[in-house]
C-alpha positions in Angstrom: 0.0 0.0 0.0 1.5 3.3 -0.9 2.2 6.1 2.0 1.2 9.0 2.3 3.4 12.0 1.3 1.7 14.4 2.7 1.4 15.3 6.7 -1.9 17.8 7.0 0.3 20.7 9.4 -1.0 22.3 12.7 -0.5 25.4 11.1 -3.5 27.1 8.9 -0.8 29.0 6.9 0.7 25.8 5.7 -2.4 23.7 5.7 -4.4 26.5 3.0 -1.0 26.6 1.0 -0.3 22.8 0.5 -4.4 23.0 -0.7 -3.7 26.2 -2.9 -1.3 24.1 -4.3 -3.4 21.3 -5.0 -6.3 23.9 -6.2 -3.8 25.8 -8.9 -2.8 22.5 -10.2 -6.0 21.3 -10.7 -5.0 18.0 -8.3 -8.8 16.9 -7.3 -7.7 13.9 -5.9 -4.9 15.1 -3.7 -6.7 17.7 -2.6 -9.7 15.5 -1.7 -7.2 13.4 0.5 -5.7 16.5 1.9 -9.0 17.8 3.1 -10.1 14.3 4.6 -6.8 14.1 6.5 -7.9 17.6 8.3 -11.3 16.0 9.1 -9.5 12.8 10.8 -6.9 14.8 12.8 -10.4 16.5 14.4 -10.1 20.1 12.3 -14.2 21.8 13.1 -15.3 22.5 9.9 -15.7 25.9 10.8 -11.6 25.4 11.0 -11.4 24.0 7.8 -13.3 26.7 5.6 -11.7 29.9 6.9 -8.6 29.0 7.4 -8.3 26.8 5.3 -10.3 26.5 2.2 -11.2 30.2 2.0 -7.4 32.1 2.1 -6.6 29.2 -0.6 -9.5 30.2 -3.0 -8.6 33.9 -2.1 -5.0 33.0 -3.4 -6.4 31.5 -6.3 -8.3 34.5 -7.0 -4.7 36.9 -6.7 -3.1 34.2 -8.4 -5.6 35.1 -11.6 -6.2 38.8 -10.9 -2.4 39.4 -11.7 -2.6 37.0 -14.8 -0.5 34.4 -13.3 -3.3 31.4 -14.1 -5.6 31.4 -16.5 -9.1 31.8 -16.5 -9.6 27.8 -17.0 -7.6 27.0 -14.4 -8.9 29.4 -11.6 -12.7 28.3 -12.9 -11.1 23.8 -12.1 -9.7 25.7 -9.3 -13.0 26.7 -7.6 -14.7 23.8 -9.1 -12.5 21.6 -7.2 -13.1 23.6 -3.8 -17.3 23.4 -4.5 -16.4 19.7 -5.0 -14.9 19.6 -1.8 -17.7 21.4 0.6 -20.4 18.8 -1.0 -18.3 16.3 0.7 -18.4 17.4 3.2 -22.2 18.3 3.9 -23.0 15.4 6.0 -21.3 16.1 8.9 -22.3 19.7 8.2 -26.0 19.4 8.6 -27.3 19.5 11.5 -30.4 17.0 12.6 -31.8 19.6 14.9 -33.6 22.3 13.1 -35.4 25.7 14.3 -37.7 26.4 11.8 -36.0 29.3 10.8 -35.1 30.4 6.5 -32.3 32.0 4.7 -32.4 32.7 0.9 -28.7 33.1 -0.1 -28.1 35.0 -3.5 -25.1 36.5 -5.2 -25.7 39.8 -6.2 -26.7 40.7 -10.4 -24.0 39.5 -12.7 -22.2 37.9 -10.0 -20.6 34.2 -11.1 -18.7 33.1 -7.7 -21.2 31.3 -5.3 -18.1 29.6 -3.1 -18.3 32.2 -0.1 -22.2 31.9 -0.1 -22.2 28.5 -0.2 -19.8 28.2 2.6 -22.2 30.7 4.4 -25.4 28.5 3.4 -23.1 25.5 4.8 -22.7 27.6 8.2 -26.5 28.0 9.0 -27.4 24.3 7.9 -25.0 23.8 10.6 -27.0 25.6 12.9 -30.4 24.1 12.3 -31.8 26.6 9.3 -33.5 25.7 5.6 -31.2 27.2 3.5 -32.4 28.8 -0.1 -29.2 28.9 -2.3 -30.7 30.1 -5.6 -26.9 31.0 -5.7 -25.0 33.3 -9.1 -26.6 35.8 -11.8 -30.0 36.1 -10.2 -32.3 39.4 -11.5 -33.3 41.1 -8.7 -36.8 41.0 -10.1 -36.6 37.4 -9.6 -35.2 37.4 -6.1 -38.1 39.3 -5.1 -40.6 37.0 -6.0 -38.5 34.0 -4.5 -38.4 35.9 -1.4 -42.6 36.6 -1.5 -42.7 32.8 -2.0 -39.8 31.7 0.9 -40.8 34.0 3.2 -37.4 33.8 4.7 -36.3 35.2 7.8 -33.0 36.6 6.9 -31.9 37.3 3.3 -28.1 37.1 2.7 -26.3 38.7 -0.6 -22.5 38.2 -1.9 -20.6 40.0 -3.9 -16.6 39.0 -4.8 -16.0 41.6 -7.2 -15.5 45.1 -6.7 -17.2 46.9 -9.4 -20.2 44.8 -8.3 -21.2 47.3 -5.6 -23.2 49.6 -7.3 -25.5 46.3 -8.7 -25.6 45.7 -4.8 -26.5 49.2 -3.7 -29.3 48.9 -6.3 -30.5 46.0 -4.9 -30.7 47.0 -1.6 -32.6 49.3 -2.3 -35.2 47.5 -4.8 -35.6 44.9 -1.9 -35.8 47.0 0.9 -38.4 49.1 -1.0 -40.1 45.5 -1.1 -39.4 44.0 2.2 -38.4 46.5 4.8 -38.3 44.7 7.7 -36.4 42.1 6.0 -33.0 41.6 7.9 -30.0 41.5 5.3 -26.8 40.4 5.6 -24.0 40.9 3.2 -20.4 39.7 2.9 -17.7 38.8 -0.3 -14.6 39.2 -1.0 -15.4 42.7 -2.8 -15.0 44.4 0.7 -11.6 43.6 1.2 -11.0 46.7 -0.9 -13.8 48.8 1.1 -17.2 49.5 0.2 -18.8 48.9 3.4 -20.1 52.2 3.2 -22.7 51.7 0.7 -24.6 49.5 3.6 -25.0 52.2 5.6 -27.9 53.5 4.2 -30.4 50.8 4.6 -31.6 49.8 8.0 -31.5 46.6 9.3 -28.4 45.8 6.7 -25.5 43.5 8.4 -22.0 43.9 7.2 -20.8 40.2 7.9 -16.8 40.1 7.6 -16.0 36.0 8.1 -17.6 33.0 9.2 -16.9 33.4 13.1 -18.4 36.5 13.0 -21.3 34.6 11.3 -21.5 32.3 14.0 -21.7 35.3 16.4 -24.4 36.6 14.2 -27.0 33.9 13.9 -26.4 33.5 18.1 -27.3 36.9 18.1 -30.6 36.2 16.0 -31.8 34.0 17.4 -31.8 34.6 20.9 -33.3 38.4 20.1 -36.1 35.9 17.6 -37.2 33.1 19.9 -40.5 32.0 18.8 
């Protein structure tokens, strides 16, 4: 039987490079084995997507932003990472629910769904029915999803940063719709700022990572109990 070549590291740095590695080079397989290996040595999930899976997908991205991977191989890149999380999603889901609904939707011309999945991923966790109509969604169409859902939080993402003004123009064609509706919004976008454009709509959450998400939905739902 062959060995193994690779030890999975105590140190997130290392651990989200070796997988970065594995993502760039479009290694499925490895990567696959790397990721179980994190699972065996007892890494929370929660462990496992931001510091592991999300600063290697956020390399990926630099990696093609400055044109040193092509668009193909940052698309098998995030393809292999999507891969990944679905294997992920039974010990993810939680058996215990609250009867409580998220829609998650990237905002209007928006392709990466990763980060809004991992978020979806987050509150199955947590008991919730997740919506995940996911990428490229009219806002026209959001609206009536969310008439139909009914959902009790609504939660947009946007990775790119010339995307905020589509966002900003959302928020305010849903909010004109659903006032009370509590948003929360996140993506890599606001690594570069923007937060700003939140601040005019009321009950509008700037969510920054997936601890603070956690924080969040304890938040909710002791200030919701039914």
């Amino acid at each position: 039987m062959e060995s193994k070549t690779t030890e999975t590291s105590q140190n997130p740095v290392i651990d989200s490079e070796v997988l970065f590695t594995y993502l760039i080079q479009g290694k499925r397989k490895e990567a696959s084995e790397f990721i179980q290996e994190c699972v065996q040595k007892g890494y929370p999930i929660l462990h496992i997507y931001e510091e592991i899976i999300k600063p290697a997908l956020y390399h990926v991205g630099e990696y093609w932003e400055n044109n040193f991977i092509t668009v193909a191989e940052e698309h098998t890149a995030t393809s292999i990472v999507e891969f990944l999380m679905n294997g992920l999603f039974e010990q993810i889901i939680s058996k215990e629910r609250v009867q409580k609904k998220i829609i998650l939707a990237c905002t209007e011309k928006e392709t990466h769904r990763v980060g809004l999945k991992m978020v979806a991923d987050i509150f199955e966790m947590k008991g919730w029915d997740t919506y995940f109509p996911g990428a490229t969604i009219p806002v026209g169409d959001l609206i009536k999803y969310i008439e139909q859902v009914r959902p009790n939080i609504l939660a947009l993402s946007t990775s790119v940063y010339f995307h905020l003004p589509s966002l900003e123009k959302m928020l305010k064609n849903i909010k004109k719709a659903f006032p009370d509706l509590p948003v929360i919004v996140g993506g890599q976008a606001f690594r570069h700022g923007g937060k700003e454009v939140l601040q005019s709509f009321d009950n509008t959450f700037y969510i920054a990572d997936l601890k603070s998400l956690m924080t969040f939905i304890d938040f909710f739902e002791s200030e919701h109990i039914e």
